[in-house]
Residue, then its C-alpha position, 0 to 999 in steps of 0.5 A: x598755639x600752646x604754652x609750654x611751661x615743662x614742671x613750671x609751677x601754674x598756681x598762678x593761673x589759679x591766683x589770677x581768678x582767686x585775686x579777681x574774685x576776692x577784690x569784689x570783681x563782678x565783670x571779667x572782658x577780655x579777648x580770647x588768650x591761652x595764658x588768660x584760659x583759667x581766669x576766663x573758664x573759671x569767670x564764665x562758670x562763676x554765678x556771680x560774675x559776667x564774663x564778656x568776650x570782646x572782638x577787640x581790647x579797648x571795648x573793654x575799657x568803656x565797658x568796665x567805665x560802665x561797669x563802675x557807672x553802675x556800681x560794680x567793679x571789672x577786670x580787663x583780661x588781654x595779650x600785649x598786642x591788645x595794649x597797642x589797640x587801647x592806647x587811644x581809649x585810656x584816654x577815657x581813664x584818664x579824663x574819668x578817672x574810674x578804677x581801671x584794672x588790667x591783667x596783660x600777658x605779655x607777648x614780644x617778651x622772653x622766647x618770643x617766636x613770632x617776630x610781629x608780637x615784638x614791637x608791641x610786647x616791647x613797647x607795652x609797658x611804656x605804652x601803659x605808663x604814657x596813658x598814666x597806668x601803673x604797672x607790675x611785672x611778674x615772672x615768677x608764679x609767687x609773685x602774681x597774687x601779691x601783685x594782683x592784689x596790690x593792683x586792685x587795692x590801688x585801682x579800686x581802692x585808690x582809684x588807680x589806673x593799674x595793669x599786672x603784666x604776667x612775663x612769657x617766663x611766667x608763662x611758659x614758652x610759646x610754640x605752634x601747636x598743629 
């Protein structure tokens, strides 16, 4: 699969990794995904920051729950299919109350080709906001770095549950690549 984002303006992906870098995040988890492939290349090349691969998104959550356990602070990197995997453990966000931050492209969105990312793309906002996280939305490329940076101020600032959804506008349409 491929995005295709024609002349689209792609500072963004850069943005993602540069706003993570500048709130101070050490640890970057997240499921393999091509709208994330900048942030995650530019987190794995990145001396100062562990980048984690996961076989599934809610992994995640306890790991950055452990992250800040020990002092540090973390990104979860996932596709909004990878919300509906989470949902249960948010719970643990919520009765622990950690800085949690999350950056989700959006699938089931805008163009969406494959008819089973629809009913979790659509539900992932709501989904979030049920478990008491915060969300953004962002469908232009000047948006995604005051956005992101809010976020994380208000996760690891104000110890906010806080999740940037990056719209299949943003990132360009989807299509099978062969």
């Amino acid at each position: 699969m491929s995005d295709t984002a024609e002349g689209a303006d792609q500072s963004w992906r850069q943005d993602v990794f540069d706003v993570l870098k500048a709130a101070g995040v050490k640890h970057v988890v997240y499921v393999p995904d091509a709208g994330h492939a900048t942030a995650i290349r530019l987190a794995e090349a990145d001396p100062e920051i562990k980048a984690v691969v996961l076989t599934t998104e809610e992994e995640g959550i306890g790991y950055l729950a452990g992250a800040w356990l020990g002092g540090e602070r973390g990104a979860l990197l996932m596709q909004s299919s990878g919300v509906g995997n989470c949902i249960n453990t948010l719970g643990l966000v919520a009765c622990a109350r950690f800085p949690f931050l999350a950056v989700v492209t959006m699938r089931g969105d805008w163009a969406e080709f494959n008819q089973w990312q629809n009913p979790m793309g659509q539900a992932t906002e709501a989904a979030l906001r049920l478990m008491g996280v915060m969300t953004w939305r962002a469908d232009e490329a000047k948006d995604v770095a005051p956005l992101l940076r809010g976020a994380a101020t208000m996760a690891f600032e104000g110890d906010g549950a806080c999740a940037l959804l990056l719209g299949q506008r943003l990132i360009g349409e989807k299509e099978w690549a062969k």
